[in-house]
Steps between C-alpha positions, in 0.01 A plus 500: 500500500724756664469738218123424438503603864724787468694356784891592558699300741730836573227708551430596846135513424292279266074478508603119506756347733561116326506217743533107447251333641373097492177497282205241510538299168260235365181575742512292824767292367723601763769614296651817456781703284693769571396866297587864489221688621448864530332670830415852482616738718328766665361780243316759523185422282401148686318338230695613184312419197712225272570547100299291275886372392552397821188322550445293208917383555342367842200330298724346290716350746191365644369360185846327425536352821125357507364731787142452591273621237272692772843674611598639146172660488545630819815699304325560249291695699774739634404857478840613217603856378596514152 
């Protein structure tokens, strides 16, 4: 994911910073696993328009790990530049 993200450890300024962080797993089943995730930091343009790459790598993560079928559309629906 880092270089999907374009993020460098040794840089002193990424669009990402990477955290770890306990994510819900399974619905309400209580349980939880521990996952990379990536926080954006401040940028200028607030609401940067994602790559079409980008988002269909997000739609099939959700498709592989059995995500809601009313939440894929939802990424489906993002707005994408070519």
């Amino acid at each position: 994911m880092d270089v999907s993200e374009g993020y460098h450890s040794d840089r002193e300024r990424n669009a990402y910073r990477r955290v770890e962080m306990n994510v819900a797993r399974g619905g309400n089943t209580g349980k939880s696993l521990l996952a990379h995730v990536y926080l954006v930091c401040e940028r200028e343009e607030p609401n940067p328009i994602p790559h079409r790459d980008y988002v269909a790598r997000i739609v099939a993560g959700a498709r592989m790990w059995g995500l809601p079928v009313d939440y894929i559309q939802e990424l489906e629906g993002i707005e994408v530049k070519a």
